[in-house]
PDB file of N, CA, C and O in Angstrom:
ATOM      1  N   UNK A   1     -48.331 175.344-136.774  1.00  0.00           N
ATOM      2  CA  UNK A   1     -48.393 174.014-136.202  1.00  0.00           C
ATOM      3  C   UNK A   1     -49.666 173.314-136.687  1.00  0.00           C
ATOM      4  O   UNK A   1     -50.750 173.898-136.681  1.00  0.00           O
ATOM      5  N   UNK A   2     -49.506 171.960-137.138  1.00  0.00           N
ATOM      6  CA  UNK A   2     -50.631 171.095-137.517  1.00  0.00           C
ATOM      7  C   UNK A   2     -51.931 171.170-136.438  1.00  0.00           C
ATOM      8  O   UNK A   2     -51.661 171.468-135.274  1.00  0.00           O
ATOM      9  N   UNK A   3     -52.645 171.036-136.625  1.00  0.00           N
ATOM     10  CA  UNK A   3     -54.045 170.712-135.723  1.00  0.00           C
ATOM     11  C   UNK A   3     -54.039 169.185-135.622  1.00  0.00           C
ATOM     12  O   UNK A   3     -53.581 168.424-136.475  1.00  0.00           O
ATOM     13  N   UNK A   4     -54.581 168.859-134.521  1.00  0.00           N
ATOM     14  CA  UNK A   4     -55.060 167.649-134.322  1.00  0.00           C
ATOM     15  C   UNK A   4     -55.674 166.865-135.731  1.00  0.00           C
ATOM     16  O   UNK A   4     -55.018 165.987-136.290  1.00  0.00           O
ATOM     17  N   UNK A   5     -56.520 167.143-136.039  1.00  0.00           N
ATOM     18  CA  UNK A   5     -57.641 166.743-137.315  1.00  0.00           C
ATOM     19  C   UNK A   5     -56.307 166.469-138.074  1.00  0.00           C
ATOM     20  O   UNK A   5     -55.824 165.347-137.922  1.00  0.00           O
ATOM     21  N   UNK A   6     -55.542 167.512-139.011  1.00  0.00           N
ATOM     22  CA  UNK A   6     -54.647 167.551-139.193  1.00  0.00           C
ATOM     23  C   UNK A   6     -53.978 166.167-139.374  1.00  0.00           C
ATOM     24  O   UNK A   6     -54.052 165.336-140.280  1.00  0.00           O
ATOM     25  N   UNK A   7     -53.122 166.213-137.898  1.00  0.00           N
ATOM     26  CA  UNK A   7     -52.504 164.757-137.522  1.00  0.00           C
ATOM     27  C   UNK A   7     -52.458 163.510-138.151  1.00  0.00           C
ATOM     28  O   UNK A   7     -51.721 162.792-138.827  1.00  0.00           O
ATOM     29  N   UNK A   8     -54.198 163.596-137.341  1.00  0.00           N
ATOM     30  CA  UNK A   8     -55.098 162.406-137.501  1.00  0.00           C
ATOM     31  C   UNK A   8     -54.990 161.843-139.048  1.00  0.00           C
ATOM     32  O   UNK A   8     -54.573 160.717-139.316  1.00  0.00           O
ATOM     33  N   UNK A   9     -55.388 162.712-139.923  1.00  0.00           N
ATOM     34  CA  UNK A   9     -55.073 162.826-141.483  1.00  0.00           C
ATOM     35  C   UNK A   9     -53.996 161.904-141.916  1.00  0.00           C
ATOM     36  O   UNK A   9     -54.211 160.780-142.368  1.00  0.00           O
ATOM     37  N   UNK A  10     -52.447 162.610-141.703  1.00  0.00           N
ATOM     38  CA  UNK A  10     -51.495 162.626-142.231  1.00  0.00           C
ATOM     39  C   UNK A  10     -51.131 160.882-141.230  1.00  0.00           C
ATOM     40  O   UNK A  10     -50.049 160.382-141.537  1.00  0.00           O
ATOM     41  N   UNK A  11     -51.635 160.406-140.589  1.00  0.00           N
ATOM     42  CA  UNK A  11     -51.180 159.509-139.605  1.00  0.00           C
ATOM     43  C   UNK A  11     -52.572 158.409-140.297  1.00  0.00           C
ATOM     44  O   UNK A  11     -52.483 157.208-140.043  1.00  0.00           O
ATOM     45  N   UNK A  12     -53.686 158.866-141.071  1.00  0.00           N
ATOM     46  CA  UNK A  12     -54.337 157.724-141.521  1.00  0.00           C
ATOM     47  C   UNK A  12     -53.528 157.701-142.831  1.00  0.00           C
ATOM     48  O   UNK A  12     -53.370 156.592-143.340  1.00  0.00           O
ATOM     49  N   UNK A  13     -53.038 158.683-143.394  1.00  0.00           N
ATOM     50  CA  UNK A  13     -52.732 158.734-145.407  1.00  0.00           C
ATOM     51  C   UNK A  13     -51.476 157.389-145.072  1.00  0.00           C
ATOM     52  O   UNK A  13     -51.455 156.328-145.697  1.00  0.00           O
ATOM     53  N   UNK A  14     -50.384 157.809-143.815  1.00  0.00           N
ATOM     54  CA  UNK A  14     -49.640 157.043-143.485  1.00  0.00           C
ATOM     55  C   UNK A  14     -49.879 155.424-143.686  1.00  0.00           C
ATOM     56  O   UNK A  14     -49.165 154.647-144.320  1.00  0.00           O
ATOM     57  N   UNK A  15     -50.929 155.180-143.058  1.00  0.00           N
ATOM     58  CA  UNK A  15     -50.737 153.795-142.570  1.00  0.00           C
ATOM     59  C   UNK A  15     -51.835 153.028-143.767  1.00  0.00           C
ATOM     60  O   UNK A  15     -51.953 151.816-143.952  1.00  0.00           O
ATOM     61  N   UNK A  16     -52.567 154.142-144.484  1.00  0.00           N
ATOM     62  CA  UNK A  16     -53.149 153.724-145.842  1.00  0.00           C
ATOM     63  C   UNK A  16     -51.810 153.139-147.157  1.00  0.00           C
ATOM     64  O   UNK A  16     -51.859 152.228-147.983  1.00  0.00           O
ATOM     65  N   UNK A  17     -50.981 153.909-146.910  1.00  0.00           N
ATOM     66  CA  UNK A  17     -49.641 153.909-147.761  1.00  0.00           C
ATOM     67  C   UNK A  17     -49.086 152.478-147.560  1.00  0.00           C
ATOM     68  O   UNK A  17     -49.089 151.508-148.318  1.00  0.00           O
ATOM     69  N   UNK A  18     -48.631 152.638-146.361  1.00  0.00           N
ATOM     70  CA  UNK A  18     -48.399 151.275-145.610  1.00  0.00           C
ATOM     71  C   UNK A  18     -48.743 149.966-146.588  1.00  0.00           C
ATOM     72  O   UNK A  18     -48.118 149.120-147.228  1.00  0.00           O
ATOM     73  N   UNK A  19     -50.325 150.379-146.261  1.00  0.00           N
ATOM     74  CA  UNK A  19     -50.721 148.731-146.588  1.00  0.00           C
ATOM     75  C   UNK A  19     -50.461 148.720-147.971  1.00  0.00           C
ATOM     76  O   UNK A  19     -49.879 147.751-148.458  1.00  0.00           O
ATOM     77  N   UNK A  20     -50.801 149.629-148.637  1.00  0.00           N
ATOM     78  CA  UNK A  20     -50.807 149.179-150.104  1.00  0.00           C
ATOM     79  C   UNK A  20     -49.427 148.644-150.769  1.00  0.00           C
ATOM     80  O   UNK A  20     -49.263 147.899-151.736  1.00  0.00           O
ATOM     81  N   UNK A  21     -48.475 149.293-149.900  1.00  0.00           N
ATOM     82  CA  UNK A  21     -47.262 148.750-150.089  1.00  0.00           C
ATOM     83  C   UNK A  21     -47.024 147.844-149.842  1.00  0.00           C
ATOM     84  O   UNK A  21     -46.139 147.372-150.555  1.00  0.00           O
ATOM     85  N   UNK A  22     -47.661 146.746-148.517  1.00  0.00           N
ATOM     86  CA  UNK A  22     -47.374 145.467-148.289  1.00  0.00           C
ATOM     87  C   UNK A  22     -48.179 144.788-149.382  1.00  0.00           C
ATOM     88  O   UNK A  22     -47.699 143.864-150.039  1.00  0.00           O
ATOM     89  N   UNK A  23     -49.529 145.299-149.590  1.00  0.00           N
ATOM     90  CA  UNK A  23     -50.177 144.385-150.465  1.00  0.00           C
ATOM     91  C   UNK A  23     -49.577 143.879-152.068  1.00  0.00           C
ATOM     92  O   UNK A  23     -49.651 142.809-152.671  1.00  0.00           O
ATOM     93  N   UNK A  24     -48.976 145.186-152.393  1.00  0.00           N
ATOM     94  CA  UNK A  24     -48.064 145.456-153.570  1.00  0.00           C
ATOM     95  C   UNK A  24     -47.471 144.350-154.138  1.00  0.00           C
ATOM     96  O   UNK A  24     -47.493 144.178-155.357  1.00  0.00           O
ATOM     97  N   UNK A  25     -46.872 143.482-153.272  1.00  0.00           N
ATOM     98  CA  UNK A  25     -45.703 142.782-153.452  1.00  0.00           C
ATOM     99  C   UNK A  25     -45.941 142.068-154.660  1.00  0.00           C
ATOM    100  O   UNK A  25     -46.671 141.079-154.726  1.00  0.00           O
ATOM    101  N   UNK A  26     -45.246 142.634-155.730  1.00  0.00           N
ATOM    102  CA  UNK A  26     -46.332 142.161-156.938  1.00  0.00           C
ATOM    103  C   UNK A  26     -44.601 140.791-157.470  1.00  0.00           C
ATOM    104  O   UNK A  26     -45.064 139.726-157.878  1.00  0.00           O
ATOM    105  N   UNK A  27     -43.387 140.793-157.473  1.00  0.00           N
ATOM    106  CA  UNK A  27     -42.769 139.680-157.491  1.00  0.00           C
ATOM    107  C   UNK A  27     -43.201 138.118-156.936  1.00  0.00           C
ATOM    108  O   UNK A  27     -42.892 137.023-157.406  1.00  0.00           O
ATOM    109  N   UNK A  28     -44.203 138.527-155.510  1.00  0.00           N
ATOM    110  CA  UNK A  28     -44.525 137.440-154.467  1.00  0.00           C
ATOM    111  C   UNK A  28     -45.601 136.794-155.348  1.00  0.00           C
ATOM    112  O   UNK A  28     -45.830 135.593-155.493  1.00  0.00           O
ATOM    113  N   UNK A  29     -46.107 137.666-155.808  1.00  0.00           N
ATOM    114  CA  UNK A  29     -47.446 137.326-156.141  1.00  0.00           C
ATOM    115  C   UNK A  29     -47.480 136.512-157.823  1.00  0.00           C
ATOM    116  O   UNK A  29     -48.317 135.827-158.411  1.00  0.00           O
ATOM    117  N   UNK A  30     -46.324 136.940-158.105  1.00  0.00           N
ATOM    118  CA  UNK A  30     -45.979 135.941-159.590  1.00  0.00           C
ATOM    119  C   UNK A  30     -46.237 134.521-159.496  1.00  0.00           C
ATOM    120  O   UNK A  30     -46.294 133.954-158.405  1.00  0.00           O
ATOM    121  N   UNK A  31     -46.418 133.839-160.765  1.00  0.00           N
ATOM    122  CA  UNK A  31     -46.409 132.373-160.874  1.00  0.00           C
ATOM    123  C   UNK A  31     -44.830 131.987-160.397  1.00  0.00           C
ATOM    124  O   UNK A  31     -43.924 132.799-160.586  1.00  0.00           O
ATOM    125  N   UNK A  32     -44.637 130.961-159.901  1.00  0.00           N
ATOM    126  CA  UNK A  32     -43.633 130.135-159.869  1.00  0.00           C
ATOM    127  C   UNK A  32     -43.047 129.987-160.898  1.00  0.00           C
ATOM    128  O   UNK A  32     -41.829 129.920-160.739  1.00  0.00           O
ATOM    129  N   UNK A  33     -43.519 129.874-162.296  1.00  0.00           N
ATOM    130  CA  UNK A  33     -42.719 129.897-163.131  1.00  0.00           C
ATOM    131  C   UNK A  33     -42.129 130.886-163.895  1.00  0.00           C
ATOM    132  O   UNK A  33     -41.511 130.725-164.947  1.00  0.00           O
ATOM    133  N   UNK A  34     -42.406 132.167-163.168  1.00  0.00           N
ATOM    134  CA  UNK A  34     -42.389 133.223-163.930  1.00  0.00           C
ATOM    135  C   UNK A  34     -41.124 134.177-163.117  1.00  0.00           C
ATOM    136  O   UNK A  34     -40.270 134.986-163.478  1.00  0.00           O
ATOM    137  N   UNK A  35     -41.512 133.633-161.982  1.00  0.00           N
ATOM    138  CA  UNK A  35     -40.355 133.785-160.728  1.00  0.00           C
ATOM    139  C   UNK A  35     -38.699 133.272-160.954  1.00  0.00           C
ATOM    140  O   UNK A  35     -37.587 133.714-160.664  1.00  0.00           O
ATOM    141  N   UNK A  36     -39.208 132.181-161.588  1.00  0.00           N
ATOM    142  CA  UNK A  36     -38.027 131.282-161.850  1.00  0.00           C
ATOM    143  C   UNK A  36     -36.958 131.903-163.030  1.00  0.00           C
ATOM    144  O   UNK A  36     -35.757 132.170-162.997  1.00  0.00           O
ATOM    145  N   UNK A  37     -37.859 131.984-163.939  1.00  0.00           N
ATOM    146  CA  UNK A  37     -37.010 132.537-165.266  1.00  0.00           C
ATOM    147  C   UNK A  37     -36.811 134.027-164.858  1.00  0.00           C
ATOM    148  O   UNK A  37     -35.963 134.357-165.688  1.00  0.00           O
ATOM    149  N   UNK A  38     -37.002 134.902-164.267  1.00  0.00           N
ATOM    150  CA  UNK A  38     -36.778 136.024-163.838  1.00  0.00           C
ATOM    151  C   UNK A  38     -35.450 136.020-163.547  1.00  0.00           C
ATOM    152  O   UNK A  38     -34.580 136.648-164.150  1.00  0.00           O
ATOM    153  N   UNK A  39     -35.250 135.000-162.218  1.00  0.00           N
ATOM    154  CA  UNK A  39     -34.103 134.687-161.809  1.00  0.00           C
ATOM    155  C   UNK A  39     -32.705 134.122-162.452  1.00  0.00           C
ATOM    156  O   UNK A  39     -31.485 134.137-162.287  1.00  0.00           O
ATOM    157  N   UNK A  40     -33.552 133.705-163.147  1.00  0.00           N
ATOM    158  CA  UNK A  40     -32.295 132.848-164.298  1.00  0.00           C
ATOM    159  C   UNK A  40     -31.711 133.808-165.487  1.00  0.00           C
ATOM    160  O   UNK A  40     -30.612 133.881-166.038  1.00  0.00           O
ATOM    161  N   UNK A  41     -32.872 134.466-165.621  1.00  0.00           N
ATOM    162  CA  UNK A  41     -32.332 136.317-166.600  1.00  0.00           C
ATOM    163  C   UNK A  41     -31.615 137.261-165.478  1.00  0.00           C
ATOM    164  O   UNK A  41     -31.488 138.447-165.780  1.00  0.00           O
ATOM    165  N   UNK A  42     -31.187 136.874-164.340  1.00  0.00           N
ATOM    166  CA  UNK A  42     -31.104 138.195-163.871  1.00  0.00           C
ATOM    167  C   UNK A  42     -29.074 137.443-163.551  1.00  0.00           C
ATOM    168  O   UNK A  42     -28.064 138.144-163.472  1.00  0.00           O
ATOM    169  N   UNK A  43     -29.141 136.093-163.460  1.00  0.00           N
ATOM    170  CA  UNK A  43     -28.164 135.762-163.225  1.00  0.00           C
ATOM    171  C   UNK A  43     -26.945 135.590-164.559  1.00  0.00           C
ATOM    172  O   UNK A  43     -25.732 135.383-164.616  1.00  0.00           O
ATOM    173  N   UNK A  44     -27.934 135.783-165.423  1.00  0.00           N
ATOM    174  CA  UNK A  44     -26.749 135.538-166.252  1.00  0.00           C
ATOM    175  C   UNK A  44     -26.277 137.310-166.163  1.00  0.00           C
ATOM    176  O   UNK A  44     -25.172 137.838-166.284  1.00  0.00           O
ATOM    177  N   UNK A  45     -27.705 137.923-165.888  1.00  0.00           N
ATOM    178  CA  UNK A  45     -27.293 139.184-166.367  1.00  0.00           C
ATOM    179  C   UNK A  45     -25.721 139.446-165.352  1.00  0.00           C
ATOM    180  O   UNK A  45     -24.756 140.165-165.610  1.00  0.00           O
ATOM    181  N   UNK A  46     -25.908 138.782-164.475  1.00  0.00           N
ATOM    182  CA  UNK A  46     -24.361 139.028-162.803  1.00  0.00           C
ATOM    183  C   UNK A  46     -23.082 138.025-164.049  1.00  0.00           C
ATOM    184  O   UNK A  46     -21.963 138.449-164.339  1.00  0.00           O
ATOM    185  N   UNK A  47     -23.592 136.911-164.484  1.00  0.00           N
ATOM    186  CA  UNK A  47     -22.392 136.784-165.057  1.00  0.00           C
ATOM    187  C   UNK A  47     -21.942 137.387-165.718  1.00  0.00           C
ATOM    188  O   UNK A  47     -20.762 137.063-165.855  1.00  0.00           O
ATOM    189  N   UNK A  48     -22.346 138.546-166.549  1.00  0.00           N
ATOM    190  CA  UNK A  48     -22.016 138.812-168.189  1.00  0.00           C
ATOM    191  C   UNK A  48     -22.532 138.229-168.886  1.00  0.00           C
ATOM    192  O   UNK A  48     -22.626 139.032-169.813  1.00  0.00           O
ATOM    193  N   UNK A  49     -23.195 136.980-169.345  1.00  0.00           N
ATOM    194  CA  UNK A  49     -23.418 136.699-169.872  1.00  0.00           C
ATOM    195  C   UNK A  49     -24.798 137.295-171.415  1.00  0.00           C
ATOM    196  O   UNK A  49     -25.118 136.917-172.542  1.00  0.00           O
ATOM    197  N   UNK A  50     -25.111 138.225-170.579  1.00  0.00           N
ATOM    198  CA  UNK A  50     -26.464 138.949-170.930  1.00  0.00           C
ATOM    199  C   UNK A  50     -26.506 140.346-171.176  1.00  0.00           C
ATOM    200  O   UNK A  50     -26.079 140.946-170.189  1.00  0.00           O
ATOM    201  N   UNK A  51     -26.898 141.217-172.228  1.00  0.00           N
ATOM    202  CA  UNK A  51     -26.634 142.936-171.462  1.00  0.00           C
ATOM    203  C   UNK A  51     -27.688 142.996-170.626  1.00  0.00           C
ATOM    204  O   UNK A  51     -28.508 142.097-170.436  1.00  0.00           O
ATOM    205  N   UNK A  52     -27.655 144.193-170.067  1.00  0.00           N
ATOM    206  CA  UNK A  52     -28.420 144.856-169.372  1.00  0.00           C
ATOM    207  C   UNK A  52     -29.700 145.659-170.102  1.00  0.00           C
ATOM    208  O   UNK A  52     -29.480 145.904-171.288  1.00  0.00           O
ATOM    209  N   UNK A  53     -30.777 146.032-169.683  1.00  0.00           N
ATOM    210  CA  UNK A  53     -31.436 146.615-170.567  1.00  0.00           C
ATOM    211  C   UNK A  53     -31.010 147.684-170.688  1.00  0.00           C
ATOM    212  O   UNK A  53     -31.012 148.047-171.864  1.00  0.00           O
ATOM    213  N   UNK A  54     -30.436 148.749-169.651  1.00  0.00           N
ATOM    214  CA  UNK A  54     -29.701 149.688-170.032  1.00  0.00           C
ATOM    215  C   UNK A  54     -28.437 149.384-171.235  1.00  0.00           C
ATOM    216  O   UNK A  54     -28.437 150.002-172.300  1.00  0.00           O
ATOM    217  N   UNK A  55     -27.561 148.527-170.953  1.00  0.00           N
ATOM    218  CA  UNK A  55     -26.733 148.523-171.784  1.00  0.00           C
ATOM    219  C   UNK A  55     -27.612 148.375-173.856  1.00  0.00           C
ATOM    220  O   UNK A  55     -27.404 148.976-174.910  1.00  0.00           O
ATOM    221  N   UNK A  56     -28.358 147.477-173.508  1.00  0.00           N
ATOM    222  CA  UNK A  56     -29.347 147.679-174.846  1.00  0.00           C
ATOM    223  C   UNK A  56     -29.875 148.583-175.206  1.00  0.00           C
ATOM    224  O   UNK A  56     -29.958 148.605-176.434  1.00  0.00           O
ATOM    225  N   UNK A  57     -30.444 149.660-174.560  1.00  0.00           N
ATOM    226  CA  UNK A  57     -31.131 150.783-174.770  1.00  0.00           C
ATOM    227  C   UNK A  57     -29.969 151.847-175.158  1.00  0.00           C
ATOM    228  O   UNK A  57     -30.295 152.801-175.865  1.00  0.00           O
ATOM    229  N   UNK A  58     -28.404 151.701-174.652  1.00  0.00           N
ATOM    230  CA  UNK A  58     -27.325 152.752-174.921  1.00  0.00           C
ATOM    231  C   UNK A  58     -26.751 152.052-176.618  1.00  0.00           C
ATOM    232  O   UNK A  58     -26.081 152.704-177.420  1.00  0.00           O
ATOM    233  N   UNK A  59     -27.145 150.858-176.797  1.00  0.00           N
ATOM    234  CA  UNK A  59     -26.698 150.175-178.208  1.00  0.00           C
ATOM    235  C   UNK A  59     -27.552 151.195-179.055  1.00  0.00           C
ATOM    236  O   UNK A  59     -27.086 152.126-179.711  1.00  0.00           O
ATOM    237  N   UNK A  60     -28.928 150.846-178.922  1.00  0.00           N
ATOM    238  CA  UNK A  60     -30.443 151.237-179.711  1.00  0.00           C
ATOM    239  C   UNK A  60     -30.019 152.652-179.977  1.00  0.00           C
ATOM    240  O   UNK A  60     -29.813 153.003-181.138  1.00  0.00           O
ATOM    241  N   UNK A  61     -29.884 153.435-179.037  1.00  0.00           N
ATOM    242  CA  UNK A  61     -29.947 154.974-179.083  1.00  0.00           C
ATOM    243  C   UNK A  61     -28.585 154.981-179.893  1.00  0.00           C
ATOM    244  O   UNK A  61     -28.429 156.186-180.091  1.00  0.00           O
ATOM    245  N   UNK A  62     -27.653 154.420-180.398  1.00  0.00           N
ATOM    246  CA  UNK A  62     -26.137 154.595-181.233  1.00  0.00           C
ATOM    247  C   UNK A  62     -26.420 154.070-182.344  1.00  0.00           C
ATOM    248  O   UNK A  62     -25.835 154.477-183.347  1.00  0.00           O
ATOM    249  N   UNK A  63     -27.279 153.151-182.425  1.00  0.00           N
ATOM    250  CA  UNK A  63     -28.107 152.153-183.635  1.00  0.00           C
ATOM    251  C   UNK A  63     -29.261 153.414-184.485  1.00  0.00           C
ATOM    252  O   UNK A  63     -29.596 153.310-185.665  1.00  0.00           O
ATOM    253  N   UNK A  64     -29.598 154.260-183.784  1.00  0.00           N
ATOM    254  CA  UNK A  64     -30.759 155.187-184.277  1.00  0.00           C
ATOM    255  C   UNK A  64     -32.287 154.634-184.422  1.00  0.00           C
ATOM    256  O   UNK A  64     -33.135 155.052-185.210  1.00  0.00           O
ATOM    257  N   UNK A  65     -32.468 153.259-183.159  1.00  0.00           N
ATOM    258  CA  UNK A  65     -33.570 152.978-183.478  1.00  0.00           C
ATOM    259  C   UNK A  65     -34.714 153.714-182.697  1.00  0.00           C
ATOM    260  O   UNK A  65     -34.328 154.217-181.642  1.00  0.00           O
ATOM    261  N   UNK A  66     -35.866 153.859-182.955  1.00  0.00           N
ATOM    262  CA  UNK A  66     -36.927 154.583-183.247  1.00  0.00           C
ATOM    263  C   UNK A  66     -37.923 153.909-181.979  1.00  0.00           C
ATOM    264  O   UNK A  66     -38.267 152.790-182.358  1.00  0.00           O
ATOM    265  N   UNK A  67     -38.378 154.154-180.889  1.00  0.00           N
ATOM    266  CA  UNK A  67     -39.316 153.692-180.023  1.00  0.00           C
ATOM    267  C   UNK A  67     -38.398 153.346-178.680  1.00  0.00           C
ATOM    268  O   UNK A  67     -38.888 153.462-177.556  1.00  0.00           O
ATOM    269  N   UNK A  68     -37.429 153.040-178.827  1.00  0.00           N
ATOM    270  CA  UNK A  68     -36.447 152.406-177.878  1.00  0.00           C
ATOM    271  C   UNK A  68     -36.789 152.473-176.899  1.00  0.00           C
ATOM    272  O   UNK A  68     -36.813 151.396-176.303  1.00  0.00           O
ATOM    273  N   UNK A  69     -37.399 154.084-175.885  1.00  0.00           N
ATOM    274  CA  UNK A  69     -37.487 154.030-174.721  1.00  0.00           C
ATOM    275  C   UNK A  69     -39.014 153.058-174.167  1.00  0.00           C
ATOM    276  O   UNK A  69     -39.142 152.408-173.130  1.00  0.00           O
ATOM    277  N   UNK A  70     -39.996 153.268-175.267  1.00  0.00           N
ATOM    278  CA  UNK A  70     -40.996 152.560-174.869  1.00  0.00           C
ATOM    279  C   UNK A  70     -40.876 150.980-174.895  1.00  0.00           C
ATOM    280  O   UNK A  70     -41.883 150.319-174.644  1.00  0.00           O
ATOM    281  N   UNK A  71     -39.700 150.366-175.184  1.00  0.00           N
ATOM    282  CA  UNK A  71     -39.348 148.918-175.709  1.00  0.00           C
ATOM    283  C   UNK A  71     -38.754 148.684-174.529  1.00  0.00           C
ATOM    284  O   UNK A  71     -37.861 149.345-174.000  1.00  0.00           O
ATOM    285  N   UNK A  72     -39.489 147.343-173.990  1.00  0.00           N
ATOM    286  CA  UNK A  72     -39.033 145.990-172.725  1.00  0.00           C
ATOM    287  C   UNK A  72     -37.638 145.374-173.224  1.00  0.00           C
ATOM    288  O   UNK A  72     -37.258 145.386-174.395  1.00  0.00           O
ATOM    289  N   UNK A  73     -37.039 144.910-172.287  1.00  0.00           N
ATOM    290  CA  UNK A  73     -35.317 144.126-172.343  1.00  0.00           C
ATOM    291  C   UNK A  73     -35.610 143.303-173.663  1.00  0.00           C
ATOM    292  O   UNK A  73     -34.745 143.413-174.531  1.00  0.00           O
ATOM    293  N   UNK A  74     -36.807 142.415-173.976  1.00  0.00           N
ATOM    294  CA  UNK A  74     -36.680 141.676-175.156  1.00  0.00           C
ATOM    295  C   UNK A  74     -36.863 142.249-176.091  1.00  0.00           C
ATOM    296  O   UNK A  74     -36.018 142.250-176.985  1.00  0.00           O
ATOM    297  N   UNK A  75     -38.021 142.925-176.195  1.00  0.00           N
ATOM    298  CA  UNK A  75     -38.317 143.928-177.709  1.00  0.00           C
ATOM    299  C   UNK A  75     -36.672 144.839-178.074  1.00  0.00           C
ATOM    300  O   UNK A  75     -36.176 144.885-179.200  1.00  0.00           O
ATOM    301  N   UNK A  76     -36.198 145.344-177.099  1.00  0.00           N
ATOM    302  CA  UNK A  76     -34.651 145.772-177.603  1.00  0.00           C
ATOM    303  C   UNK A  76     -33.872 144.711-178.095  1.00  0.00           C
ATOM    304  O   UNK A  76     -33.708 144.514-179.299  1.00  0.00           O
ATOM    305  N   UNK A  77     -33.462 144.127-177.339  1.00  0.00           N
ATOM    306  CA  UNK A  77     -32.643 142.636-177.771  1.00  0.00           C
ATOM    307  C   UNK A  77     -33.451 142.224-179.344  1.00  0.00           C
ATOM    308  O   UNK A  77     -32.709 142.053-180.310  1.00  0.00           O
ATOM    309  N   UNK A  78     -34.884 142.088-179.523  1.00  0.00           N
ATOM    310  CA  UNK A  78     -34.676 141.878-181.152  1.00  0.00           C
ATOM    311  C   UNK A  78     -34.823 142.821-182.166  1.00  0.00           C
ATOM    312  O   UNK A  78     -34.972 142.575-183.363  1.00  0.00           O
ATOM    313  N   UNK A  79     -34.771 143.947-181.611  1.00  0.00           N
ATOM    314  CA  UNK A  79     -34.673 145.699-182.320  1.00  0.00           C
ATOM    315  C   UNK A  79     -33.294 145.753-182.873  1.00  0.00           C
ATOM    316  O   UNK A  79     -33.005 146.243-183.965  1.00  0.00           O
ATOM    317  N   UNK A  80     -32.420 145.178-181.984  1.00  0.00           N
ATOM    318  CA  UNK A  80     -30.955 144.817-181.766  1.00  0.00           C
ATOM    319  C   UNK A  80     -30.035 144.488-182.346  1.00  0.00           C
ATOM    320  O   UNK A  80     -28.948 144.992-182.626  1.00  0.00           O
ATOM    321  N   UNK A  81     -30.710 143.241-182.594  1.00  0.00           N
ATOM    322  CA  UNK A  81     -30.028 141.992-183.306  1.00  0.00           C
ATOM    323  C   UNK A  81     -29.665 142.127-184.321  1.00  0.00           C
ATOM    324  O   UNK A  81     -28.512 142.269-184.728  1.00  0.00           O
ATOM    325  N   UNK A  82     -31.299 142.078-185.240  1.00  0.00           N
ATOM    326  CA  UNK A  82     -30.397 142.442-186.699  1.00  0.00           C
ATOM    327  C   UNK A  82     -29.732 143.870-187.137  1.00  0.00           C
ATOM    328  O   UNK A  82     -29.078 144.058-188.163  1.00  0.00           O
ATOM    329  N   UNK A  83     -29.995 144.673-186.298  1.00  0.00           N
ATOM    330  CA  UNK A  83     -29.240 145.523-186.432  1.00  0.00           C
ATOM    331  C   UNK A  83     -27.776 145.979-186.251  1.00  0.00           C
ATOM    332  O   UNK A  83     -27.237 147.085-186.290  1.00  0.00           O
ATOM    333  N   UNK A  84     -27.394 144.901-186.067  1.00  0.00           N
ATOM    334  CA  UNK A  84     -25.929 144.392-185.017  1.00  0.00           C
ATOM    335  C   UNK A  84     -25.374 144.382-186.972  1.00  0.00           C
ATOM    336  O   UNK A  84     -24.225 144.071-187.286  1.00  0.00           O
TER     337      UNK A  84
END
């Protein structure tokens, strides 16, 4: 059984966790404009209109390109392209 001290510990690591997680909110904390186009990439991504970065990264890896996993949704998309 835990000890008091113990407790105390696991009940401060707790509420240390806590905050950093509220503070975190690192979307909130974006520019407005950065918020915006996020949103507007994420909707086409619901239409179809867009792949997915997964779906890009399953192209890349059939393509045989080289870095893929360390490459963001755009750096794939132009890893991509001409490789299409």
């Amino acid at each position: 059984m835990a000890s008091a001290k113990q407790r105390a510990a696991a009940r401060s690591n707790v509420k240390k966790a806590q905050a950093g997680a509220k503070k975190k909110q690192t979307l909130k904390n974006l520019p407005k404009q950065t918020r915006t186009a996020l949103g507007k990439e994420a909707n086409k991504v619901r239409r179809g209109e867009e792949p997915t970065r997964r779906e890009l990264e399953e192209e890349a890896r059939r393509l045989d390109i080289r870095g893929r996993s360390k490459m963001g949704k755009a750096e794939l998309k132009r890893a991509v392209a001409p490789a299409r």
